[in-house]
C-alpha positions, 0 to 999 in steps of 0.5 A: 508451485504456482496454484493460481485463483479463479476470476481477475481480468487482464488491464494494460499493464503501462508499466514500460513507462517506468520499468525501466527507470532506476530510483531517483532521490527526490530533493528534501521539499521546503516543507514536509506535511504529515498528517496525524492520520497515514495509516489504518486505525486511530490518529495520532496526538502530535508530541511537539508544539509550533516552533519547536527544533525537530531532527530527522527521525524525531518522533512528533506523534504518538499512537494514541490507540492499539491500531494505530503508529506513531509519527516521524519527522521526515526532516530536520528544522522548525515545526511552523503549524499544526492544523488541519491540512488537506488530505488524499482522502479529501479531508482536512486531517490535523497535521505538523508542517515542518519547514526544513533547514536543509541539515537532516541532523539525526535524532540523536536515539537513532543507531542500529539495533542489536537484536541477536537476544531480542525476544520477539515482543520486544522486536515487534515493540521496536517495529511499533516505534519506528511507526512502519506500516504496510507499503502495498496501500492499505497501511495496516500497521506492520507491529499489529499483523506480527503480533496477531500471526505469532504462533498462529501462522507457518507462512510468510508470503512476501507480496512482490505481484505489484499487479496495478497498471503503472506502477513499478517502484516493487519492481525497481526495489526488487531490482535495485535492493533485493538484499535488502528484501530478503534480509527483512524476510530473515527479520520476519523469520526470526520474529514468528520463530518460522522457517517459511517464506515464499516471495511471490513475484509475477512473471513480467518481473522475470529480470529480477528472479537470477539475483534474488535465487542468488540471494536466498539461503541455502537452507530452503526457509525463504523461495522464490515463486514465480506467479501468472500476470493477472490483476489483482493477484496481489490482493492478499486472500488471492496471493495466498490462494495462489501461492498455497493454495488455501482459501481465506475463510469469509470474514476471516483474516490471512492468520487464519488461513495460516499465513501472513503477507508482507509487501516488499518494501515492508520487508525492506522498511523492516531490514533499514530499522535494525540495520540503521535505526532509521524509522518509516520516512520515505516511500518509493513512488512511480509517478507516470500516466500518459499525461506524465511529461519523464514519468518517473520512479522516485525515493520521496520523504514522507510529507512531501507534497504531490506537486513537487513530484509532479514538477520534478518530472517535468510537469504535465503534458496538457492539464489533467482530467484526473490525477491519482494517488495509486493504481488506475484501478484501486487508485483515490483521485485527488482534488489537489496536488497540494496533499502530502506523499503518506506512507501508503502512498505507492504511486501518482498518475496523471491522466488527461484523455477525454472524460468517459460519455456519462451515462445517467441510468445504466442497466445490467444487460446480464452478460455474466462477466462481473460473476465470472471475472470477480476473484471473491467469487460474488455476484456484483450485480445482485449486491448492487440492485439491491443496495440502490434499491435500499433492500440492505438485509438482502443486500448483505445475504450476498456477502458484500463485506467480503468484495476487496473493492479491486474494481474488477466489475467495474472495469468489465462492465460494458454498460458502465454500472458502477458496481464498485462504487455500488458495494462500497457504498453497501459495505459501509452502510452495512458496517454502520448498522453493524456498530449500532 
C-alpha cells in the first residue's frame, strides 16, 4: 500500500529520450581522473605517488575521517599527476590522474567473498573498503548509514522512483539486472538481521514490475510497492512517508523514523562486491537533454571525463546554454565538460533553449503555490524575505534546515523568485553560525 505525501509538483518527465534505451559500456577513457573528494564527508589522502603501476580496483586513497570512503582505481596503468584538478562542484579538488594502458589487469586482492559466517561489522567493514557510497546523488557513504540503522530500524526501503525529468539509468537496472537489485537487498537483510524490505518503484516503470515480483522471495521479507509519479518522491523523508506512512521527525534521520533507504544501484553495487570483490568503480549515467544528439544511458568508470560521454553520443545539437550534472531539477551546472564522472554522478544533461528573460528584483505576488506545493510543508517565501533581509533569528524560526533543497518553489514560482537558491544560501549561514 501506497500512502503518498503532501505537496511535490508534476515536471515533464523527458524520460522517452532514454527509457527505452538499453546500457551501452562506454570504452575505458585514456585518462581517468578521481578526486579525493566523491562523496559526503572528509576527503581522502592518496596511497600512491606519481608514476607508480595501479591495477583495476587498487585502492589509491584512503579514508582519512569516519565520514568518508576510500578510493579505487577504476583503470589499469601509470599514475601520471596528482594535483588539484577541476571539479563538478566548480573547485579544484586534489585528484590522481591514471593514464590507462588498456589491460584492466585485476588487483590481484580482488575475489569474492565468502560472507555465510560474517558477523555484520565485518561485512560492513567490507562495504567501507570497497568505498561504496550512495548512488541516488548525495554519496553518503553506504558503511555509515548501516552502521547507524543496526538495531534501530525494522525497514529497508530500496529507492527505485528515480523521480527526476530525464533520468532512466534506475529505470534500465531495474530492467536489465533486477537479480542483482534484490539479491543486494537479501545482503542489506541479512546485515541489519531484518526481515523487511520494500522497493518502491514509481508507476511510469510499471514494465519492470512482472520480473521483479518474479524475483522476490517467497517468504514476503522483501515487496514490491508501486508509488504515484510525483516529483520528489524520491527524496527520502518523502519515500519513507509514502511508503510507510511515518513522518521523519525535524532535524531527524531515516533511523530514526525506523527505516533505511537504499537507491537501487546501491543495492546492486552491494550484491557485485561479495559476488566479485569488485570495489565501487563504475556508474550507470543517462546522458540526454534536447540538446543531446543519441541521448543515451551509458555503464562509465568512475573518472571518466564528462566530454567523452558527450562525444560518445554523438556530440551537441547546437552549443549549449547550460550542461548538467544530474536532473533539471537538483542537477549542478557545470562550467567545463573537462570534470570527471564521480560516484554520485547519475546523469548529463545538455540544454541550449534561449536563456530565461532575467529579472533584476522579483516579487512574491503571494499566490501560495510554494506553500501549498513544498513536500517539507514550509513557507518558502517567509524563509526567503527574511534571509535577503539578513534577519537570520527570524529566518531560522521557519526552519529552513529542513527544506531538501528539491527546487519545488522555485519551479513553481510564476514570479521567478529564486526561493531555492534563497534558502540554500540561508541554510548554510545558518550552519555556519551554528559551528561557531
Amino acid at each position: 500500500m501506497s500512502h503518498g505525501f503532501k505537496g511535490g509538483a508534476h515536471p515533464d518527465e523527458m524520460k522517452h529520450l532514454t527509457s527505452q534505451k538499453p546500457i551501452e559500456k562506454l570504452p575505458a577513457p585514456e585518462l581517468v581522473i578521481l578526486p579525493m573528494s566523491m562523496h559526503i564527508g572528509a576527503p581522502c589522502q592518496p596511497l600512491v605517488a606519481v608514476g607508480d603501476h595501479v591495477y583495476l580496483g587498487q585502492k589509491i586513497a584512503e579514508a582519512q575521517a569516519p565520514v568518508s570512503a576510500p578510493v579505487h582505481a577504476t583503470i589499469s596503468g601509470t599514475v601520471k599527476a596528482i594535483a588539484p584538478m577541476e571539479h563538478a562542484l566548480g573547485t579544484k579538488v586534489m585528484s590522481v590522474v591514471i593514464e590507462n594502458d588498456y589491460q584492466d589487469e585485476l588487483d590481484p586482492s580482488i575475489a569474492p567473498i565468502d560472507y555465510s559466517a560474517m558477523t555484520a561489522e565485518e561485512m560492513i567493514a567490507c562495504i567501507k573498503e570497497a568505498g561504496i557510497v550512495g548512488h541516488g546523488g548525495a554519496a553518503f557513504p553506504t558503511h555509515i548509514k548501516l552502521s547507524s540503522a543496526l538495531g534501530k530500524v525494522d525497514t529497508v526501503i530500496i529507492n527505485g522512483a528515480e523521480c527526476e525529468p530525464f533520468l532512466t539509468s534506475d529505470h534500465r537496472i531495474l530492467l536489465e539486472h533486477p537479480e542483482e537489485v534484490v539479491e543486494g537487498v537479501k545482503i542489506i537483510l541479512r546485515i541489519l538481521n531484518l526481515k523487511n524490505a520494500v522497493i518502491g518503484i514509481e508507476m511510469n516503470k510499471e514494465n519492470t514490475f512482472e520480473r521483479i515480483n518474479s524475483l522476490l522471495p517467497v517468504d514476503g521479507s522483501i515487496k514490491l510497492v508501486p508509488m504515484a509519479v510525483k516529483y520528489p518522491q524520491g527524496a527520502e523523508k518523502q519515500l519513507i512517508k509514502t511508503i510507510t506512512g511515518r513522518e521523519v521527525p525535524s532535524g531527524k534521520l531515516p533511523a530514526d523514523a525506523g527505516c533505511a533507504v537504499f537507491n537501487t544501484d546501491t543495492a546492486a553495487s552491494i550484491y557485485r562486491l561479495f559476488t566479485t570483490g569488485m570495489p565501487m568503480h563504475r556508474r550507470i549515467v543517462t546522458v540526454s537533454g534536447p540538446d543531446m544528439a543519441v541521448p543515451k544511458n551509458l555503464e562509465v568508470r568512475i573518472g571518466t571525463p564528462v566530454k567523452d560521454l558527450i562525444a560518445f553520443c554523438g556530440g551537441f545539437i547546437e552549443p549549449p546554454t547550460k550542461l548538467l550534472m544530474g536532473g533539471p531539477m537538483m542537477g549542478t551546472s557545470l562550467y567545463s565538460d573537462e570534470v570527471p564522472i564521480i560516484k554520485g554522478t547519475n546523469g548529463i544533461l545538455a540544454f541550449a533553449e534561449a536563456e530565461p528573460i532575467h529579472i533584476s528584483d522579483p516579487r512574491c505576488i503571494r499566490c501560495g503555490r510554494c506553500v501549498a506545493d513544498c513536500p517539507m510543508q514550509l513557507v518558502p517565501t517567509y524563509i526567503y524575505r527574511a534571509a535577503m533581509a539578513g534577519r537570520m533569528e527570524e529566518c531560522a524560526s521557519f526552519n529552513p534546515l529542513d527544506c531538501i533543497e528539491c527546487g519545488v518553489c522555485s519551479f513553481v514560482c510564476p514570479a521567478k523568485v529564486p526561493l531555492t537558491q534563497g534558502i540554500r544560501v540561508a541554510k548554510q549561514k545558518i550552519i555556519a553560525a551554528n559551528r561557531k
